[in-house]
KETOR-499682 format. One record per residue (C-alpha): chain; x, y, z; residue number from 1; residue in three letters. Coordinates in steps of 0.02 Angstrom, whole numbers. Layout:
% residues N
<node><mol>A</mol><xx>X</xx><yy>Y</yy><zz>Z</zz><seq>NUM</seq><type>ALA</type></node>
...
% end
This chain:
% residues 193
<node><mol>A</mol><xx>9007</xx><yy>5389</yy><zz>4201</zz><seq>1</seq><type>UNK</type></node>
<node><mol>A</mol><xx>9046</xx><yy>5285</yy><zz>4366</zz><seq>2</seq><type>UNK</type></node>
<node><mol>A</mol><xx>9054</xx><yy>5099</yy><zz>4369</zz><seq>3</seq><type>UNK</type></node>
<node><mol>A</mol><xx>9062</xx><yy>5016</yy><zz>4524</zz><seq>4</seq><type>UNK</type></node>
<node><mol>A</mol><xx>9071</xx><yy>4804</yy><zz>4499</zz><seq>5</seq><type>UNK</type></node>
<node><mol>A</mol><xx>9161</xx><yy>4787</yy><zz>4672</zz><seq>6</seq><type>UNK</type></node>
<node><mol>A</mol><xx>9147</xx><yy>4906</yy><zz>4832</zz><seq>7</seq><type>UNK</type></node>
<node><mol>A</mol><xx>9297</xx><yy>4838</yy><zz>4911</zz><seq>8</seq><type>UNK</type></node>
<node><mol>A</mol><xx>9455</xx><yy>4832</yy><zz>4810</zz><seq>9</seq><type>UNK</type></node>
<node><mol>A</mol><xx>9590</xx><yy>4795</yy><zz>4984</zz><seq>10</seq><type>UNK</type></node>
<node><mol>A</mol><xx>9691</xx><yy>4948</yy><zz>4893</zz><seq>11</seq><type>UNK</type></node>
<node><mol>A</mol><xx>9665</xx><yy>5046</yy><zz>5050</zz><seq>12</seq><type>UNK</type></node>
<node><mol>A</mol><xx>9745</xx><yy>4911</yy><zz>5188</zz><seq>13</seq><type>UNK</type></node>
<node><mol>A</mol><xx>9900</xx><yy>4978</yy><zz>5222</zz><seq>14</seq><type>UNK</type></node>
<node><mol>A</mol><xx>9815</xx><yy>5155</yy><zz>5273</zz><seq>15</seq><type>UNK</type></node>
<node><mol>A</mol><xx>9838</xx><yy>5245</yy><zz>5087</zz><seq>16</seq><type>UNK</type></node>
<node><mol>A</mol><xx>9693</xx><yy>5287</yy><zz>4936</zz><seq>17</seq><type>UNK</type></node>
<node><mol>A</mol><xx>9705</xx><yy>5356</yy><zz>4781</zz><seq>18</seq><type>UNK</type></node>
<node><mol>A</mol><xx>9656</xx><yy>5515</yy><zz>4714</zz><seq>19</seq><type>UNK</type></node>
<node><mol>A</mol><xx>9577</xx><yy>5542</yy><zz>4533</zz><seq>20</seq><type>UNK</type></node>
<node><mol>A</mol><xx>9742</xx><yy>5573</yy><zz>4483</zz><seq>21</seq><type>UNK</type></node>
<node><mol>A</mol><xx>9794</xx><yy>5398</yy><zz>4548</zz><seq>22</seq><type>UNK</type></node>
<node><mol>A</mol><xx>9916</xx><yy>5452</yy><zz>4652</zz><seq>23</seq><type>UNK</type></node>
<node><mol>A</mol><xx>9924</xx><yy>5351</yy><zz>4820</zz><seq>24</seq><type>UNK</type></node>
<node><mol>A</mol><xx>9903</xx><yy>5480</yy><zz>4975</zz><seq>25</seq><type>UNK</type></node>
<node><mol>A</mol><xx>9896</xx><yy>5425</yy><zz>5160</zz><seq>26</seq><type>UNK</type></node>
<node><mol>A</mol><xx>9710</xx><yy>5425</yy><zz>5210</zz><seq>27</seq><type>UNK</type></node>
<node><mol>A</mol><xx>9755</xx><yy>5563</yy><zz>5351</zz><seq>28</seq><type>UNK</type></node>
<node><mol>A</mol><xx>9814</xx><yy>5685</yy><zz>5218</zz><seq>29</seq><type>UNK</type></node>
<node><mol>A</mol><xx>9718</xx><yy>5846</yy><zz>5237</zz><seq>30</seq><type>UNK</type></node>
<node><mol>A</mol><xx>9651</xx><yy>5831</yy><zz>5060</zz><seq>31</seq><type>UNK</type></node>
<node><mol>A</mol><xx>9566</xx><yy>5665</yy><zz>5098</zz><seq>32</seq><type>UNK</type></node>
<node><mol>A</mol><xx>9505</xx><yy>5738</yy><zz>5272</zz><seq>33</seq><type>UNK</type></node>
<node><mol>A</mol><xx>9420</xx><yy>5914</yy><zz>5151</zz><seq>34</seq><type>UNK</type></node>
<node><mol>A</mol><xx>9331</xx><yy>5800</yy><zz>5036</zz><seq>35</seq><type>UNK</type></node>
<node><mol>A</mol><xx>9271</xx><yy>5674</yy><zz>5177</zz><seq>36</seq><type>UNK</type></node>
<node><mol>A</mol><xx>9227</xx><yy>5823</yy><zz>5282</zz><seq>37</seq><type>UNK</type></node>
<node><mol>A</mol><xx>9131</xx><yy>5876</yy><zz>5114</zz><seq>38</seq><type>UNK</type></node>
<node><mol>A</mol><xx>9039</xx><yy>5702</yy><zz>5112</zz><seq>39</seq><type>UNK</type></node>
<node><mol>A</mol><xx>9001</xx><yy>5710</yy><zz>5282</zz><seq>40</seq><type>UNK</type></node>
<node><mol>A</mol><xx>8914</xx><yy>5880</yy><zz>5260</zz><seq>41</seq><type>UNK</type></node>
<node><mol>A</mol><xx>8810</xx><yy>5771</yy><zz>5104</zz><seq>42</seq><type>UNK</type></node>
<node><mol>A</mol><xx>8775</xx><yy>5628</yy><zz>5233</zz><seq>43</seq><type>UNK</type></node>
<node><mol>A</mol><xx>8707</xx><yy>5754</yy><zz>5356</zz><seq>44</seq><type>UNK</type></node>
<node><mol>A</mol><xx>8592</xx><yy>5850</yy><zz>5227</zz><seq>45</seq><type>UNK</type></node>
<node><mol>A</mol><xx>8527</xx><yy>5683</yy><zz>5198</zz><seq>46</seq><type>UNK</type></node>
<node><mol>A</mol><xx>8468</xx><yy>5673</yy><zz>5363</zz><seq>47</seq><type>UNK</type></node>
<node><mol>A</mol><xx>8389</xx><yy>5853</yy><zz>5364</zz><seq>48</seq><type>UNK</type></node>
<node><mol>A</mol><xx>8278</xx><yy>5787</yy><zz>5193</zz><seq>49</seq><type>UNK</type></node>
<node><mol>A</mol><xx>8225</xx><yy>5660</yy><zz>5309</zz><seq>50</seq><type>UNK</type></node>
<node><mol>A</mol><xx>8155</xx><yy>5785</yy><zz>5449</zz><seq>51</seq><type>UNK</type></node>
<node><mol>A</mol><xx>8094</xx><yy>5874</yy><zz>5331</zz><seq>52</seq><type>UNK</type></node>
<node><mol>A</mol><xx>7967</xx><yy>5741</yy><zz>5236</zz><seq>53</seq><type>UNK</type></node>
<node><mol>A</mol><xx>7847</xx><yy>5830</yy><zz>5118</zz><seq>54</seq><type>UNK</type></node>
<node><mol>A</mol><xx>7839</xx><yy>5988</yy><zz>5259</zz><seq>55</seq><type>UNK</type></node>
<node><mol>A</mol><xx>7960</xx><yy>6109</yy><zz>5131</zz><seq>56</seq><type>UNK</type></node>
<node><mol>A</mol><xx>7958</xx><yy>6049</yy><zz>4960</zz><seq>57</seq><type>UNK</type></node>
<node><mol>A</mol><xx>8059</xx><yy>6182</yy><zz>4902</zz><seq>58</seq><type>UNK</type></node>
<node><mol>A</mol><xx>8176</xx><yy>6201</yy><zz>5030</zz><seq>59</seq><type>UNK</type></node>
<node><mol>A</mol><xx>8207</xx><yy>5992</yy><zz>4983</zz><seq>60</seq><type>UNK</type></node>
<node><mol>A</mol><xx>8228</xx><yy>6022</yy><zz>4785</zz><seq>61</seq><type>UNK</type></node>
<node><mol>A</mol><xx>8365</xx><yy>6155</yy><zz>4849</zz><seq>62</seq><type>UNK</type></node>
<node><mol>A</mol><xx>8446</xx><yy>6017</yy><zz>4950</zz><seq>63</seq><type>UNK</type></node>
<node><mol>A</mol><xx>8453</xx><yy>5906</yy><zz>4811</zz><seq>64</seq><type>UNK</type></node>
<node><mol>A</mol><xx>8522</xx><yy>6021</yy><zz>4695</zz><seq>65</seq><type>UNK</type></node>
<node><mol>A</mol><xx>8680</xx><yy>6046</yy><zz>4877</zz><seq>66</seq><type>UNK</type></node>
<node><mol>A</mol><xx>8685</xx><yy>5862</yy><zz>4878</zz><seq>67</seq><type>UNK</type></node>
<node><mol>A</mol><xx>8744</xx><yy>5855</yy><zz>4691</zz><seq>68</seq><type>UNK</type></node>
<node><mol>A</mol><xx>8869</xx><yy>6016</yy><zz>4709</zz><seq>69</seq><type>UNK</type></node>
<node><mol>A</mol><xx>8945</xx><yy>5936</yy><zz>4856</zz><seq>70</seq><type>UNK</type></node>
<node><mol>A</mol><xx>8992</xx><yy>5769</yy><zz>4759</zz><seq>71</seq><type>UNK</type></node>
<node><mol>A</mol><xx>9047</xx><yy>5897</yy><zz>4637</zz><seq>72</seq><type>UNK</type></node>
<node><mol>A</mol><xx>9150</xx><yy>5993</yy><zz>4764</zz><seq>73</seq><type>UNK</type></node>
<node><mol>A</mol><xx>9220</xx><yy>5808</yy><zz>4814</zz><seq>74</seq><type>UNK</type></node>
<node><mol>A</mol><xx>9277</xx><yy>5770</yy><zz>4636</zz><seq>75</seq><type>UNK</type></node>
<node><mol>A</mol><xx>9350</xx><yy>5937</yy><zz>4615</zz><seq>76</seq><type>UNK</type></node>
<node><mol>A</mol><xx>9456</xx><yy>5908</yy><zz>4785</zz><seq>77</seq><type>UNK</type></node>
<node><mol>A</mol><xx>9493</xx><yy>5727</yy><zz>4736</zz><seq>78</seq><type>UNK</type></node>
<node><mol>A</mol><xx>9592</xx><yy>5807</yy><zz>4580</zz><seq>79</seq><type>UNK</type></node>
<node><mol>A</mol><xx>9680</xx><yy>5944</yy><zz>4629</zz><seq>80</seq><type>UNK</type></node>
<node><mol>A</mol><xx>9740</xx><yy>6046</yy><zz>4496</zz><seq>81</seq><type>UNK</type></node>
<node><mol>A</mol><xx>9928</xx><yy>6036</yy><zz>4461</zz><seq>82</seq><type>UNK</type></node>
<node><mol>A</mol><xx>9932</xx><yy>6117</yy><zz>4281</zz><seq>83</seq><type>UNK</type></node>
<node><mol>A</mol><xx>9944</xx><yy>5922</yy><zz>4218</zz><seq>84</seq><type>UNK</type></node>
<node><mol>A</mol><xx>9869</xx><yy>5871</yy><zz>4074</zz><seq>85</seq><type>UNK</type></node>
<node><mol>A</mol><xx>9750</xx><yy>5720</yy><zz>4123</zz><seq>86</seq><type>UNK</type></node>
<node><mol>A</mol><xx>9684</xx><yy>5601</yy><zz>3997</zz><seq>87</seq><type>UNK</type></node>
<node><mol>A</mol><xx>9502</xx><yy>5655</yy><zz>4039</zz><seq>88</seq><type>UNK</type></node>
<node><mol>A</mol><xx>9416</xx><yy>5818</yy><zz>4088</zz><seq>89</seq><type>UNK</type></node>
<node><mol>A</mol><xx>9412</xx><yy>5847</yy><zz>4292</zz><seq>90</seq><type>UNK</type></node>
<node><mol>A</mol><xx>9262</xx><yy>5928</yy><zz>4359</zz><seq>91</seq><type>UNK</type></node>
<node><mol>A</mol><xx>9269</xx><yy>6087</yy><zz>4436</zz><seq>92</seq><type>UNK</type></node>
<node><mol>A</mol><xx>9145</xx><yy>6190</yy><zz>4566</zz><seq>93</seq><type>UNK</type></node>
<node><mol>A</mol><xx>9081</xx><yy>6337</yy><zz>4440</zz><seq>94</seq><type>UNK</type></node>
<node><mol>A</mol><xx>9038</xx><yy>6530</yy><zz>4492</zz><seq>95</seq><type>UNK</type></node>
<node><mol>A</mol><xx>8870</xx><yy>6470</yy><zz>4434</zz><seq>96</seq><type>UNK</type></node>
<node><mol>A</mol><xx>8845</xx><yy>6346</yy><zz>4560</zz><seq>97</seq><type>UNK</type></node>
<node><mol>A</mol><xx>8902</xx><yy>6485</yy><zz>4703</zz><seq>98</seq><type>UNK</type></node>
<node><mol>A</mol><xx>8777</xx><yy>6634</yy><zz>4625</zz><seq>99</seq><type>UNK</type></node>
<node><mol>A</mol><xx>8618</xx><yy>6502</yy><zz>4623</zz><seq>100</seq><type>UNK</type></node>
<node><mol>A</mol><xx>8661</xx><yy>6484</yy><zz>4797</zz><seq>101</seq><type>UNK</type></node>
<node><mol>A</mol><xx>8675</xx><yy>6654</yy><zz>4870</zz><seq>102</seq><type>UNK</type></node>
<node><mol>A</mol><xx>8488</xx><yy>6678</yy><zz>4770</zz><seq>103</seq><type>UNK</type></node>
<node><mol>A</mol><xx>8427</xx><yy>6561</yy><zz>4875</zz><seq>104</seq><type>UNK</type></node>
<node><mol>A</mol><xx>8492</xx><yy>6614</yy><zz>5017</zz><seq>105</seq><type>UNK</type></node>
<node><mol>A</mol><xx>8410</xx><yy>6784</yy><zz>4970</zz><seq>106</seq><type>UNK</type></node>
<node><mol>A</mol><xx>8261</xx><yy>6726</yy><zz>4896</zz><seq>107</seq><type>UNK</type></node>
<node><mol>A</mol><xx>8221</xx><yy>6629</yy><zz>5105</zz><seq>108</seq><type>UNK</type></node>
<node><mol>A</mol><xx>8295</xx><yy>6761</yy><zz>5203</zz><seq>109</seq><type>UNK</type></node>
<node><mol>A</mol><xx>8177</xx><yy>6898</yy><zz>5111</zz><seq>110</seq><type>UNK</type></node>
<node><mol>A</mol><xx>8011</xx><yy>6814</yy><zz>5191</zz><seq>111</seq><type>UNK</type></node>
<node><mol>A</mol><xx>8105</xx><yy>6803</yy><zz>5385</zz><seq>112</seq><type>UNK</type></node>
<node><mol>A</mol><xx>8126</xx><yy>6960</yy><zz>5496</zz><seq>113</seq><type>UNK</type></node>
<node><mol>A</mol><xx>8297</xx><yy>7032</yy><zz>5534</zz><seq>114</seq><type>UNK</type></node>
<node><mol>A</mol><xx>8378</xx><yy>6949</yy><zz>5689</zz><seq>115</seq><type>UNK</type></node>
<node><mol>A</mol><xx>8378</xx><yy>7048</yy><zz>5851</zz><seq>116</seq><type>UNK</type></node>
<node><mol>A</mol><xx>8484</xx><yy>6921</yy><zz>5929</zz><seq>117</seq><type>UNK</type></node>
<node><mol>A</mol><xx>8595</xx><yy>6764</yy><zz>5897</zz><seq>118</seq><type>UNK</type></node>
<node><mol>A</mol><xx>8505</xx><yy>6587</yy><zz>5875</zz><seq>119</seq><type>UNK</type></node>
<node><mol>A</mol><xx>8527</xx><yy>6424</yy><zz>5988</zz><seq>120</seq><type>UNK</type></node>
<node><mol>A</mol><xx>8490</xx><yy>6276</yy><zz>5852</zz><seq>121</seq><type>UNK</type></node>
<node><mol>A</mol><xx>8344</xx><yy>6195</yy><zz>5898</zz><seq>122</seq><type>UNK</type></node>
<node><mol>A</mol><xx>8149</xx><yy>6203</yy><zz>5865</zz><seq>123</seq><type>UNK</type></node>
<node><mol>A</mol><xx>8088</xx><yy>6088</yy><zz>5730</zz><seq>124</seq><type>UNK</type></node>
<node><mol>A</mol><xx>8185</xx><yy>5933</yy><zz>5688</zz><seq>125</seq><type>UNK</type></node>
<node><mol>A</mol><xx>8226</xx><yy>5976</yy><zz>5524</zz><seq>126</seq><type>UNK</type></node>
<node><mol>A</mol><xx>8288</xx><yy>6162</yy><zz>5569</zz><seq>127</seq><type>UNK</type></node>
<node><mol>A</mol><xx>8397</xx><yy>6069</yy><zz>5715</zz><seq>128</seq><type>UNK</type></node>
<node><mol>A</mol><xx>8477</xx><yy>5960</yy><zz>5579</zz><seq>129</seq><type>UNK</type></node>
<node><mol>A</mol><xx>8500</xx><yy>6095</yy><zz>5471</zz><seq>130</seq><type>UNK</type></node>
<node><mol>A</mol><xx>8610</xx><yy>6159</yy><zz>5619</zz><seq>131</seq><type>UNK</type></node>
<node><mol>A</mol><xx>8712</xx><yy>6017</yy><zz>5639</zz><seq>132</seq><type>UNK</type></node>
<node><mol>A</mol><xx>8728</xx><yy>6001</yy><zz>5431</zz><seq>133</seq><type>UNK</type></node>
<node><mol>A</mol><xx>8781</xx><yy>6212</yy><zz>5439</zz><seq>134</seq><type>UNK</type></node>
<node><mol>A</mol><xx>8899</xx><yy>6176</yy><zz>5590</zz><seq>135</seq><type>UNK</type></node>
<node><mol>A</mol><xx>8973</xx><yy>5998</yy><zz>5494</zz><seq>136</seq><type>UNK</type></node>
<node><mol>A</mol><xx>9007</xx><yy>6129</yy><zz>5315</zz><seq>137</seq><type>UNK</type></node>
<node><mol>A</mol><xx>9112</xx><yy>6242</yy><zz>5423</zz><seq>138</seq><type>UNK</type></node>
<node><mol>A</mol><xx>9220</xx><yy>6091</yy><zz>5460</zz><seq>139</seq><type>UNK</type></node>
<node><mol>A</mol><xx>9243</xx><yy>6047</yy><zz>5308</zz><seq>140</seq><type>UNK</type></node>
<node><mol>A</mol><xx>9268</xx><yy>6231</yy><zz>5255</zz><seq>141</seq><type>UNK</type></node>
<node><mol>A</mol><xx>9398</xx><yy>6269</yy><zz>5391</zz><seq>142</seq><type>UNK</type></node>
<node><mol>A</mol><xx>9492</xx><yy>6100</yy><zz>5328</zz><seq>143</seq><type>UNK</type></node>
<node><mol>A</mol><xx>9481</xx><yy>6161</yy><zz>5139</zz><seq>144</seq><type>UNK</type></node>
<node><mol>A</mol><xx>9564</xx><yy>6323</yy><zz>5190</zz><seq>145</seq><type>UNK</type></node>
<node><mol>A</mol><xx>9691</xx><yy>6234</yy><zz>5285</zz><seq>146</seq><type>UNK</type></node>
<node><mol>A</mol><xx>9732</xx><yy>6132</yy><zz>5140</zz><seq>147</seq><type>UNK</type></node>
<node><mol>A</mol><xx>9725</xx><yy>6308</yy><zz>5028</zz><seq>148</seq><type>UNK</type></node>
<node><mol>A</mol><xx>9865</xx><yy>6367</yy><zz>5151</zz><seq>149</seq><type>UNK</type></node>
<node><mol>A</mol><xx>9983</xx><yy>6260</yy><zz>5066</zz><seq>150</seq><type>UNK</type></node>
<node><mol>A</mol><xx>10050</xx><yy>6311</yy><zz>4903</zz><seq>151</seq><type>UNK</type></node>
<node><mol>A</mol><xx>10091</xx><yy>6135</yy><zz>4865</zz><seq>152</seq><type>UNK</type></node>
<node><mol>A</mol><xx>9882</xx><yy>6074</yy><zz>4874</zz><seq>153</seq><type>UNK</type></node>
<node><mol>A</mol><xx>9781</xx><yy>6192</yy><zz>4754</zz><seq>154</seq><type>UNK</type></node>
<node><mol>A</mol><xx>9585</xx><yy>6224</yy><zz>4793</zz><seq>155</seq><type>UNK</type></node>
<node><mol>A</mol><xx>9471</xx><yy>6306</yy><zz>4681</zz><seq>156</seq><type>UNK</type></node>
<node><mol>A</mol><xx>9401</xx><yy>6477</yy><zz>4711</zz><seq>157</seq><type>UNK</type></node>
<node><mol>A</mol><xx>9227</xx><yy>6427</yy><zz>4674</zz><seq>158</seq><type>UNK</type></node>
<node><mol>A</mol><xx>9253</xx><yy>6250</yy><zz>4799</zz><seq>159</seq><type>UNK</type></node>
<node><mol>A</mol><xx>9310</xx><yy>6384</yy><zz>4901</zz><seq>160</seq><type>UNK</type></node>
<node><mol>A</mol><xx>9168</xx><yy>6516</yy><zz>4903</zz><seq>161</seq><type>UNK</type></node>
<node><mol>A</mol><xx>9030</xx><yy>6365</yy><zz>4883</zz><seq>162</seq><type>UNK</type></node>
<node><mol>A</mol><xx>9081</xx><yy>6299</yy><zz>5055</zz><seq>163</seq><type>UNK</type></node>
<node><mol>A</mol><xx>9079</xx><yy>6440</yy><zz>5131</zz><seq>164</seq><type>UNK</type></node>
<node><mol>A</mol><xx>8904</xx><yy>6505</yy><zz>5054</zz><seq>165</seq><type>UNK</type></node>
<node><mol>A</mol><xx>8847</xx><yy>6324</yy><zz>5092</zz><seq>166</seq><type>UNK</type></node>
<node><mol>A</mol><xx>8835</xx><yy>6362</yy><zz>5282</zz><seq>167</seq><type>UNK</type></node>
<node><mol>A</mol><xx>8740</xx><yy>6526</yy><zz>5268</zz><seq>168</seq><type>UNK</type></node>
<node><mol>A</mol><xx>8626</xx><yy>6440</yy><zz>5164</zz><seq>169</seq><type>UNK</type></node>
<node><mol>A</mol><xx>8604</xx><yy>6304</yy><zz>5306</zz><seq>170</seq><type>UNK</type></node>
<node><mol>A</mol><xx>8590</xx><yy>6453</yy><zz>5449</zz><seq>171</seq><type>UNK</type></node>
<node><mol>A</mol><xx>8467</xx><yy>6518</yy><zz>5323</zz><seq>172</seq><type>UNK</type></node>
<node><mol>A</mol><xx>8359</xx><yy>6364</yy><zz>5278</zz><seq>173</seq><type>UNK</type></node>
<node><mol>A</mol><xx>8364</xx><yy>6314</yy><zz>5463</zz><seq>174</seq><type>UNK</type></node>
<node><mol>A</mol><xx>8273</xx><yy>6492</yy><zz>5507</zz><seq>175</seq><type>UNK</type></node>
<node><mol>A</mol><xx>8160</xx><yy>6464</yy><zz>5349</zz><seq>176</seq><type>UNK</type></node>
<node><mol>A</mol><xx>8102</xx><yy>6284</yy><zz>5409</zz><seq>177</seq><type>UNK</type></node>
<node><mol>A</mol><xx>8068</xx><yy>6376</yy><zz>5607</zz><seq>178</seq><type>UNK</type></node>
<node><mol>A</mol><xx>7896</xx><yy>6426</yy><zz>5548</zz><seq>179</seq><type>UNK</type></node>
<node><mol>A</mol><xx>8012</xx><yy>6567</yy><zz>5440</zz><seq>180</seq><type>UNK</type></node>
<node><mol>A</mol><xx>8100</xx><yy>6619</yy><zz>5614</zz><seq>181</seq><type>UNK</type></node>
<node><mol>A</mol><xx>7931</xx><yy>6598</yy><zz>5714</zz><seq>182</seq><type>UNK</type></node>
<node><mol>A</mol><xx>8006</xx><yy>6431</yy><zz>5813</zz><seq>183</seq><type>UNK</type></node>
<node><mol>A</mol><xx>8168</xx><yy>6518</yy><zz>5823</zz><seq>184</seq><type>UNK</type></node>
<node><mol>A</mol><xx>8264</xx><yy>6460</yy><zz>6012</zz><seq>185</seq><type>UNK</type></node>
<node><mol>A</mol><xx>8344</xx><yy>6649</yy><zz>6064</zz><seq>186</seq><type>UNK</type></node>
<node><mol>A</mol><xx>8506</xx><yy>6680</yy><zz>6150</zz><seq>187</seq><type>UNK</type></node>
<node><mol>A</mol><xx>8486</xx><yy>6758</yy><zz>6302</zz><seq>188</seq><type>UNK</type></node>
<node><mol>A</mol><xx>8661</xx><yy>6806</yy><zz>6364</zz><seq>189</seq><type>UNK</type></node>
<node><mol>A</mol><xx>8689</xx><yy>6766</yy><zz>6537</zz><seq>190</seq><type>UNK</type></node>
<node><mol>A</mol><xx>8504</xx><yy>6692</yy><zz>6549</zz><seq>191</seq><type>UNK</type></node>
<node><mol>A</mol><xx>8587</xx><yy>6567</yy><zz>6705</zz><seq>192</seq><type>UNK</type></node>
<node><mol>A</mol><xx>8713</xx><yy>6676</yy><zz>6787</zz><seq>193</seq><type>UNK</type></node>
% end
């Protein structure tokens, strides 16, 4: 359970913060960047549930269920596992959480047609933030996988996997919540040659 009595503790002054391990870590480490980059992606799905009012229903109870996983994925990242024995039990992104997510992403993309070409984001509001929410999880994936590279900063598989699902799932939803592709803004390669 979280407790929070005070929001600002002056810990973080001299440009370090604390992982759940406790150790202190500059706040431009890459891991602190992943799991920001992770809580940005939340923040923007946020913003999506907004545009999207009562228009989706499902499509929102699916965004819920991201915004959860990705303070998951955060914890998991905040306590990378070193093989230590901690006095509590970390939490860790499951397969589970990665499987429900590629059925949704089936269970939308089954009522769209097949792409004939590649999308610009746009049409309604809420597929446009959906966009910028897909295009924020592929920051935070490509700074995950930097911080995989090193054999020094462990990531889990399933963090891992989720993030990257996480913005096919977007691309998907975003298609889904175009009138199921109908609003869809086309490419058109050299349109203004």
């Amino acid at each position: 359970m979280v407790v929070l009595n005070r929001i600002y503790t002056k810990t973080g002054d001299a440009g370090t913060t604390a992982l759940g391990t406790g150790e202190r870590v500059s706040k431009t480490s890459l891991r602190i960047a992943a799991y920001g980059t992770v809580d940005e992606t939340n923040s923007t799905i946020g913003m999506v549930r907004v545009h999207l009012g009562d228009s989706e229903p499902r499509v929102d109870a699916m965004l819920v269920r991201i915004q959860n996983d990705l303070f998951d994925l955060g914890a998991d990242l905040c306590v990378p596992d070193r093989g230590q024995k901690l006095p509590y039990e970390p939490l860790r992104m499951s397969e589970a959480q990665v499987s429900r997510l590629e059925s949704e992403i089936d269970e939308m993309n089954a009522e769209l047609q097949p792409l004939r070409s590649f999308i610009l984001p746009g049409g309604k509001p809420a597929a446009a933030a959906l966009h910028v929410s897909r295009t924020v999880s592929r920051r935070a994936e490509r700074c995950m996988v930097e911080l995989a590279a090193d054999p020094n900063e462990p990531v889990s598989a399933a963090g891992l996997k989720y993030i990257n699902r996480l913005s096919d799932f977007l691309f998907v939803a975003a298609r889904y919540v175009n009138d199921r592709g109908r609003s869809d803004v086309l490419w058109v390669p050299g349109q203004n040659r």
